[in-house]
N, CA, C and O atoms as CSV, one atom per row, in Angstrom:
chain,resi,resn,atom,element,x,y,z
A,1,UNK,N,N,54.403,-14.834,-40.342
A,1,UNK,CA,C,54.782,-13.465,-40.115
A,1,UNK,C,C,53.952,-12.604,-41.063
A,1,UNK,O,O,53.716,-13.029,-42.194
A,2,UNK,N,N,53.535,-11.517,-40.696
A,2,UNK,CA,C,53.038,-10.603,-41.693
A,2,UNK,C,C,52.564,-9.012,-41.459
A,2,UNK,O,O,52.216,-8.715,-40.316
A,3,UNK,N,N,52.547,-8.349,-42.124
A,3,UNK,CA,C,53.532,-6.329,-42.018
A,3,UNK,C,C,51.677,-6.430,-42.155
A,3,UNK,O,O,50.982,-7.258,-42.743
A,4,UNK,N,N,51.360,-5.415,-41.479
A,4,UNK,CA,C,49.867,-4.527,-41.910
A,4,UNK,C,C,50.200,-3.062,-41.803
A,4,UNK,O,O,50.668,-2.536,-40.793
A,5,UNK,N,N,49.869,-2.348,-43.124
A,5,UNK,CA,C,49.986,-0.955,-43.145
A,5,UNK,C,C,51.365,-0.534,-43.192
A,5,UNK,O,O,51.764,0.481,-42.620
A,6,UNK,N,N,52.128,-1.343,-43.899
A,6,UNK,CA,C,53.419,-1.531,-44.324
A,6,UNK,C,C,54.014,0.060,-44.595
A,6,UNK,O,O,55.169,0.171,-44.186
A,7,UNK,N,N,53.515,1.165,-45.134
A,7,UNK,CA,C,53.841,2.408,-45.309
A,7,UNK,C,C,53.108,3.506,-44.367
A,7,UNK,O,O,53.134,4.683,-44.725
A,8,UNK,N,N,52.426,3.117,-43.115
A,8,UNK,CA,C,51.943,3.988,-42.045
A,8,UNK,C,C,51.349,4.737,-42.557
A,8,UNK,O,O,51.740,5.879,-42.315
A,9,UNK,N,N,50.135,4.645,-43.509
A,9,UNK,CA,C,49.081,5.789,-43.984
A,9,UNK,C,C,47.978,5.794,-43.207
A,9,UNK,O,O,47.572,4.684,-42.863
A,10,UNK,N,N,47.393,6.732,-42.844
A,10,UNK,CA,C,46.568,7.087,-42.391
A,10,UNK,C,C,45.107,6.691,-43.128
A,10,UNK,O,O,44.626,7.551,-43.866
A,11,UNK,N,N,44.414,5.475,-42.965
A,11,UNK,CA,C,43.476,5.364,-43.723
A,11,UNK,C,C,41.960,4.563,-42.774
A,11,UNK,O,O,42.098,3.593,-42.030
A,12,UNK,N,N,40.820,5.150,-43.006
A,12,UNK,CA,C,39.580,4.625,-41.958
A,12,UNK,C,C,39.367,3.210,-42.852
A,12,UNK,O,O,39.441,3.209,-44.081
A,13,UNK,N,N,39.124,2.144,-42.141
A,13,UNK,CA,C,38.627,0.733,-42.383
A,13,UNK,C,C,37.356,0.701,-42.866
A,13,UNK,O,O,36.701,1.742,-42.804
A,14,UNK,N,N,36.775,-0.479,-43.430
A,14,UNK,CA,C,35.501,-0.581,-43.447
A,14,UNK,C,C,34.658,-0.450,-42.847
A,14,UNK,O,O,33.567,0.084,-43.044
A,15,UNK,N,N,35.324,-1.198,-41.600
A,15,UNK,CA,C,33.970,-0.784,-39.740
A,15,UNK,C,C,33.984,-0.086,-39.280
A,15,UNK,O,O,33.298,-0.118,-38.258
A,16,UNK,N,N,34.517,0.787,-39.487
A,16,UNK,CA,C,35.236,2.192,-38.905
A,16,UNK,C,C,33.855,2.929,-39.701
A,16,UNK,O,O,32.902,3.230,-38.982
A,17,UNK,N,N,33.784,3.184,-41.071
A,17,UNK,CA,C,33.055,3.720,-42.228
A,17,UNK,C,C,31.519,3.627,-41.560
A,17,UNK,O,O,30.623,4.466,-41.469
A,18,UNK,N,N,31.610,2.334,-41.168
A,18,UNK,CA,C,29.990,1.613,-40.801
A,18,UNK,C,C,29.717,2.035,-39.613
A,18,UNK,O,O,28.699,2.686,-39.380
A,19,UNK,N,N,30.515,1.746,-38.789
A,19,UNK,CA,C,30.192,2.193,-37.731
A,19,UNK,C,C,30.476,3.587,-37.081
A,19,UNK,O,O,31.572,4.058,-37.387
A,20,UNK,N,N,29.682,4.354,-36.223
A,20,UNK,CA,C,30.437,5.438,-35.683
A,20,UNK,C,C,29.981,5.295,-34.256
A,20,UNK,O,O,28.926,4.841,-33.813
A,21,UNK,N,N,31.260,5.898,-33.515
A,21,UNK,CA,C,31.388,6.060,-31.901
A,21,UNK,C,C,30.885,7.172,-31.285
A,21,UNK,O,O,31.765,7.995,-31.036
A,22,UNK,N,N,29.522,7.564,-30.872
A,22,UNK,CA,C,29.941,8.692,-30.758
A,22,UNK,C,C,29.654,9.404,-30.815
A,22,UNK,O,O,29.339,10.215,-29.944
A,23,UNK,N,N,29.607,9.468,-32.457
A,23,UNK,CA,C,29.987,10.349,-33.795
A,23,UNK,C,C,31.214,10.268,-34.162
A,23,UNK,O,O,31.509,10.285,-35.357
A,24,UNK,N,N,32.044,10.177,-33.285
A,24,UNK,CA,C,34.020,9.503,-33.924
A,24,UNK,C,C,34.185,8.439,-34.667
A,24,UNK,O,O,33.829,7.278,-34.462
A,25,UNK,N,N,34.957,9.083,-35.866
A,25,UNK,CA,C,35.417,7.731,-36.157
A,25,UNK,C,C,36.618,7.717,-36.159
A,25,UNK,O,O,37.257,8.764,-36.056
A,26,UNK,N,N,37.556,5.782,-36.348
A,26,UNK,CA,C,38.501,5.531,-35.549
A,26,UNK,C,C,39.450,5.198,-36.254
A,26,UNK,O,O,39.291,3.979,-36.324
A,27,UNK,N,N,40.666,5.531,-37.045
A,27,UNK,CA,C,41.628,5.467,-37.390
A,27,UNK,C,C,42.221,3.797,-37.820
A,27,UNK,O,O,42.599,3.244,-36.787
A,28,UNK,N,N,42.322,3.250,-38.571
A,28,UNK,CA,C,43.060,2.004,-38.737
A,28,UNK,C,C,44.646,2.557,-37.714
A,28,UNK,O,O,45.108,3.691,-37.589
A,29,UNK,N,N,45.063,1.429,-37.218
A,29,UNK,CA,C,46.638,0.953,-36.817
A,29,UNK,C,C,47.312,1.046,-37.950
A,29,UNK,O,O,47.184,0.657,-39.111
A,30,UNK,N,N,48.614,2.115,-36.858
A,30,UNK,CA,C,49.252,2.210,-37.856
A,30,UNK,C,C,50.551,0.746,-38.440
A,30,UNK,O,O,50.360,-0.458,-38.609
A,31,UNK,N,N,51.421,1.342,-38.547
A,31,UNK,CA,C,52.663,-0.219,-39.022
A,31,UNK,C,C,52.691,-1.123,-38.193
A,31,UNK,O,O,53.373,-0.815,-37.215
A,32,UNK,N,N,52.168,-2.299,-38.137
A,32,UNK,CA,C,52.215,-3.089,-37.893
A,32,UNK,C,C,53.107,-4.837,-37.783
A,32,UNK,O,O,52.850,-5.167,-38.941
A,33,UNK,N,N,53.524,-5.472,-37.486
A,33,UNK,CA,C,54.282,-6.316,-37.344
A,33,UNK,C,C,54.478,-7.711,-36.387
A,33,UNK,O,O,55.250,-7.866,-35.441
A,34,UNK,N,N,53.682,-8.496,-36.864
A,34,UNK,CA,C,53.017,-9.671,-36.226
A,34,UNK,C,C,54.054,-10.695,-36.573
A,34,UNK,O,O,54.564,-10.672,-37.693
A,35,UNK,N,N,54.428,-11.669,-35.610
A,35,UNK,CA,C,55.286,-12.778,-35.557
A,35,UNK,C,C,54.712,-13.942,-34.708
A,35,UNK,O,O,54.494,-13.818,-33.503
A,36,UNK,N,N,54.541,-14.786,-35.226
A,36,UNK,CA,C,54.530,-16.451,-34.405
A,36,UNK,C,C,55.160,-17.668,-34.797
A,36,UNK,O,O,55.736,-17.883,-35.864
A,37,UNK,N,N,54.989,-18.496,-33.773
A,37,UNK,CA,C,55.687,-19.916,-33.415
A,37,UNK,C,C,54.659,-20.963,-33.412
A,37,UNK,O,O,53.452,-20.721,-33.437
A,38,UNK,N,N,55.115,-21.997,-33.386
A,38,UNK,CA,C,54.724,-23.074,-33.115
A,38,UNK,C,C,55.701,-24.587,-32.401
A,38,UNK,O,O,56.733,-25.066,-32.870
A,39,UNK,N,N,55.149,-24.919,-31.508
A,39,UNK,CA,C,56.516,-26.120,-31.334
A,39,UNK,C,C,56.012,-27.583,-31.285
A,39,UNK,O,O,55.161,-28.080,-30.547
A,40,UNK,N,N,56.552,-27.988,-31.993
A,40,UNK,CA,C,55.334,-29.612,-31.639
A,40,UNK,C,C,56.259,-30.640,-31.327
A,40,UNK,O,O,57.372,-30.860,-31.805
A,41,UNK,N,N,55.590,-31.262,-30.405
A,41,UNK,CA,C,56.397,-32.668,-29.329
A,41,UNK,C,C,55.428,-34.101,-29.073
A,41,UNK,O,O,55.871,-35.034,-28.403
C-alpha cells in the first residue's frame, strides 16, 4: 500500500521541469492512494 502526495500540494515533477508540452507544463497528481494483492496457490 502506499499514499503519494499525501497533503494534495500542488507541485511540477522532475519530467514535467524537463520536459514541456507545447509549452505546458503538467501538474504532478494530486492525493493519491494505491492498494494491492497477491494470492498464491
Amino acid at each position: 500500500m502506499g499514499i503519494e502526495n499525501l497533503f494534495n500540494e500542488a507541485y511540477m515533477p522532475a519530467r514535467a521541469q524537463a520536459f514541456t508540452y507545447n509549452g505546458y507544463n503538467t501538474m504532478a497528481l494530486g492525493r493519491t492512494l494505491k492498494a494491492g494483492f497477491t494470492v498464491d496457490f
